[in-house]
C-alpha positions in Angstrom: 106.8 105.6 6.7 107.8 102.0 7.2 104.1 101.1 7.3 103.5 102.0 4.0 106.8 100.8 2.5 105.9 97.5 4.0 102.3 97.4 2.5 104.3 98.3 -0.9 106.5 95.5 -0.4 104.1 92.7 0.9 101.3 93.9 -1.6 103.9 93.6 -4.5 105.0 89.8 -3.3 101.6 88.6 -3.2 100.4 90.5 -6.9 103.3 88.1 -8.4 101.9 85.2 -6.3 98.6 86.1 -8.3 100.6 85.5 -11.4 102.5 82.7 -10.4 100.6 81.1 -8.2 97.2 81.5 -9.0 97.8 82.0 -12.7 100.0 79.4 -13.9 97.9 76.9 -11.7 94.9 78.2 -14.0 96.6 77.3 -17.8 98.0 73.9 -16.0 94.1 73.1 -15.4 93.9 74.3 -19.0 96.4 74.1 -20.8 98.7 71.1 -19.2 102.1 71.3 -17.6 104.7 71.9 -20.4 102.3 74.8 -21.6 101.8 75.9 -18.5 105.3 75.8 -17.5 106.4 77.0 -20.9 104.3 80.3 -20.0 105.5 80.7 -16.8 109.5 80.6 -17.8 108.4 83.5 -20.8 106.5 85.6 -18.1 110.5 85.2 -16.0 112.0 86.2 -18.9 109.6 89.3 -19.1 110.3 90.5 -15.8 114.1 90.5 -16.5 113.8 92.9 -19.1 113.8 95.9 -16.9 116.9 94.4 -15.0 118.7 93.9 -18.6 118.1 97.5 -19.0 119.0 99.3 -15.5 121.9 101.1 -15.2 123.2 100.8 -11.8 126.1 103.1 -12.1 129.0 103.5 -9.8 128.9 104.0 -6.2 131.7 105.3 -4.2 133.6 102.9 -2.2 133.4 104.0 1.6 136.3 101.6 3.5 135.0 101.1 6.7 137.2 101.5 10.0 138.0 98.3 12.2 135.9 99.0 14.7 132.9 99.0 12.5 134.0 95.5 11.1 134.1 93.8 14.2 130.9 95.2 15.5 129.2 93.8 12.4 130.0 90.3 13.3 126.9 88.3 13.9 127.2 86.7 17.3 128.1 90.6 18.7 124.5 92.2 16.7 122.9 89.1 19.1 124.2 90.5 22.6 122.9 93.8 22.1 120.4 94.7 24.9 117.1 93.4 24.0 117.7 91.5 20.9 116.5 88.2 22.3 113.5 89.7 23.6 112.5 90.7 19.8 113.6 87.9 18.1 111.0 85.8 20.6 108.9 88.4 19.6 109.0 88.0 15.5 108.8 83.9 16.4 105.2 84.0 18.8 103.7 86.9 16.1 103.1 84.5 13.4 103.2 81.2 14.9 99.7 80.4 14.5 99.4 81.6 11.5 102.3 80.2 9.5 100.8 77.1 11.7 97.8 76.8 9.4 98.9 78.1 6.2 101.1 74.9 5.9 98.1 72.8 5.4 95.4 75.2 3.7 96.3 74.0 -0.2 96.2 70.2 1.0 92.7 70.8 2.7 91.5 72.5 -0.3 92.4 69.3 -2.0 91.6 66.9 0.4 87.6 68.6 0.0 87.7 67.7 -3.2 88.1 71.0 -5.1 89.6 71.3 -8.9 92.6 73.1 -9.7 90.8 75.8 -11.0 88.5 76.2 -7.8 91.9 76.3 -5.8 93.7 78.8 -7.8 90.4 80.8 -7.8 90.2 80.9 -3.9 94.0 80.5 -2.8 96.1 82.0 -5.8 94.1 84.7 -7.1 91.2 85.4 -4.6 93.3 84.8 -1.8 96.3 87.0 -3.3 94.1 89.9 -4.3 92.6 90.3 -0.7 96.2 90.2 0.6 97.2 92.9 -1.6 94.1 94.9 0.3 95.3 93.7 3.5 98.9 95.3 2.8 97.1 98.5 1.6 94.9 98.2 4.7 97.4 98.2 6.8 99.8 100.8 5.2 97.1 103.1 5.2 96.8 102.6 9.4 100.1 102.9 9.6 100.0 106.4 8.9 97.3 106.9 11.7 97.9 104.1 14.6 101.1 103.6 16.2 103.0 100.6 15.6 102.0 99.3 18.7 97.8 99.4 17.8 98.7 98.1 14.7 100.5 95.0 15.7 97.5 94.1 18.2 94.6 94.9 15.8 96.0 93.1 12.6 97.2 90.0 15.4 93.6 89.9 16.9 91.7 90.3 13.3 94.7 87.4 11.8 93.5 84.9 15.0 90.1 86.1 14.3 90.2 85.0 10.4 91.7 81.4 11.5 88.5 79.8 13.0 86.7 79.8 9.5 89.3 76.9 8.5 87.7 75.1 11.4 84.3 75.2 10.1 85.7 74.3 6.4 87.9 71.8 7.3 84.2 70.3 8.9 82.5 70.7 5.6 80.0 73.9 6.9 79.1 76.4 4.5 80.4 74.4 1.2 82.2 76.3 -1.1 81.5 79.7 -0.1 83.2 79.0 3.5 86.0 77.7 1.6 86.2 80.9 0.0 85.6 83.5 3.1 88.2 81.9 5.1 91.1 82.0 2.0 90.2 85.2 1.7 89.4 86.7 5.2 92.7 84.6 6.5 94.7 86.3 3.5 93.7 89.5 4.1 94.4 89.5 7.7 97.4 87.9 7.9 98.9 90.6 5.0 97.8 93.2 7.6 99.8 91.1 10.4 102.8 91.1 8.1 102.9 94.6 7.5 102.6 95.0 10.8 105.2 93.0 11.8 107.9 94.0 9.3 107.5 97.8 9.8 108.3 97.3 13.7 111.2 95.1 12.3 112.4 98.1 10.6 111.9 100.1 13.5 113.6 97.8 16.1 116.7 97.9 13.8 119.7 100.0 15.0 120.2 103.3 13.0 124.4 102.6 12.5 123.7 98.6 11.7 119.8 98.4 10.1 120.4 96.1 7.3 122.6 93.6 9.8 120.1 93.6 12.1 117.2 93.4 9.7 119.0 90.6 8.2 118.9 88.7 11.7 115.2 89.4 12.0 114.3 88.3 8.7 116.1 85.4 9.2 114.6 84.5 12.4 111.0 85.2 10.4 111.8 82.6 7.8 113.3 80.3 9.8 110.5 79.8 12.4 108.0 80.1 9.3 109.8 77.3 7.8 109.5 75.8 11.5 106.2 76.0 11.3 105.0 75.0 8.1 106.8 71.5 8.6 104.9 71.1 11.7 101.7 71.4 10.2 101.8 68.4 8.4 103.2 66.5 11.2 100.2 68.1 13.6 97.7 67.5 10.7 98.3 63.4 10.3 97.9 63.6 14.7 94.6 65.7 15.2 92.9 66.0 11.8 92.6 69.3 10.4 89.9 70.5 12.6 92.6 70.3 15.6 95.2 72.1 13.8 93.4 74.6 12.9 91.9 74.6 16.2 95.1 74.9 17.9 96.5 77.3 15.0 93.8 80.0 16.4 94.5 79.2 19.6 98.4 79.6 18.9 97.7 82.8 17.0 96.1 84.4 20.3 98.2 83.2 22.7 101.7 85.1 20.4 100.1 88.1 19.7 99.1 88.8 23.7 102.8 87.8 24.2 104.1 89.6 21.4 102.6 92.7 23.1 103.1 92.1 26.5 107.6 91.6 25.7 106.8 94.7 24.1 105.5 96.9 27.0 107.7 95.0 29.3 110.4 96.7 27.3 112.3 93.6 26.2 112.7 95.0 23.0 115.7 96.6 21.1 117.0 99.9 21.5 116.1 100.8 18.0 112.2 100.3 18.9 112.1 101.6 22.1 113.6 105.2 20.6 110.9 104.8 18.0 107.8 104.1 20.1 109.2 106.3 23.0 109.2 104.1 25.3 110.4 104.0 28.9 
């Protein structure tokens, strides 16, 4: 299903961000940066091997007619019926979200923690809850429909952001720290899931990896969007407002999410899978 191939996907992305993230910030507490960095371009050249050795082989060559040329052009994939509906759909799902993840590693500085204590909660601790997030949410894939699944894990991600509040006003010490890295990780993996398998769904059946394309692109984009903003929203209303307004924000796109969703403002491709009206 495309639940569990996106619990797969996102629990794969954030085991390497275990290594790479987590990891490597561990040996450059330990070890310095040109050790650290040293291991870091060996574990790259590790993970190549099994590239150096795949065989591709040769795949027919399929010429497509003209039609199908022109109706891959961009700009004609963004008139189809419902495609703007979607695409505010992917950019309100993970607003608040991506809001606050912008300024989690410098809060976790800015409280005074070591590297070690930050790769501990964000790169390893944070990462291996994610990875049960995706797994979480892969496994209710298989028994929720899309639609459940993309209100709980955006209720449970707005639910995780609040604990930043409390951190980012010094309550609980270290041990808040920790519950919201992880509680924050672990829901929003479930919201990503979530969100990428009705990607998946919303694509058309003749065009999918055009249209997934646009809607990954529109993911990134508005990610990128708002991880610049964080910093800009951080300097203006400390971190307690911005993480304040990140839960807030988080709330407010999921209800939307859902309600452009039952008003049908969606693409074809998702309203054949969920059966919509």
């Amino acid at each position: 299903s495309y639940g569990v191939g996106n619990g797969v996907q996102v629990g794969g992305y954030r085991l390497g961000m275990i290594l790479g993230g987590g990891g490597v910030l561990l040996l450059l507490d330990q070890l310095g940066f040109s050790w650290a960095l040293a291991c870091l371009v060996a574990l790259l050249a590790v993970l190549m091997l099994p590239l150096w050795r795949f065989n591709e082989g040769v795949l027919p060559v399929v010429a497509p007619s003209r039609p199908a040329i022109s109706q891959l052009l961009l700009w004609q994939r963004l008139q189809q019926p419902g495609m703007v509906g979607f695409l505010v759909l992917i950019v309100v799902y993970k607003a608040g979200d991506a809001l606050a993840s912008g300024m989690v590693k410098p809060l976790l500085v800015d409280l005074g923690l070591s590297k070690s204590q930050i790769a501990l909660a964000s790169g390893l601790g944070g990462s291996a809850t994610a990875v049960l997030g995706a797994a979480a949410a892969a496994w209710l894939s298989t028994r929720w429909s899309a639609q459940r699944l993309l209100l709980v894990a955006g209720l449970l991600q707005t639910a995780s952001l609040p604990l930043y509040y409390l951190a980012s006003e010094r309550m609980g010490g270290l041990a808040m720290i920790n519950a919201a890295v992880a509680l924050e990780h672990f829901c929003g993996s479930m919201a990503t899931v979530a969100l990428f398998s009705v990607m998946m769904q919303a694509a058309s059946r003749e065009f999918a990896a055009v249209d997934y394309a646009v809607f990954a692109c529109v993911e990134v984009i508005s990610k990128g969007v708002m991880l610049a903003a964080s910093g800009v929203l951080a300097d203006a209303m400390e971190y307690s407002g911005l993480f304040a307004l990140s839960a807030g924000l988080s709330l407010v796109g999921t209800m939307l999410a859902l309600w452009i969703w039952r008003q049908g403002w969606v693409t074809a491709g998702l309203r054949e899978s969920a059966k919509l009206k």
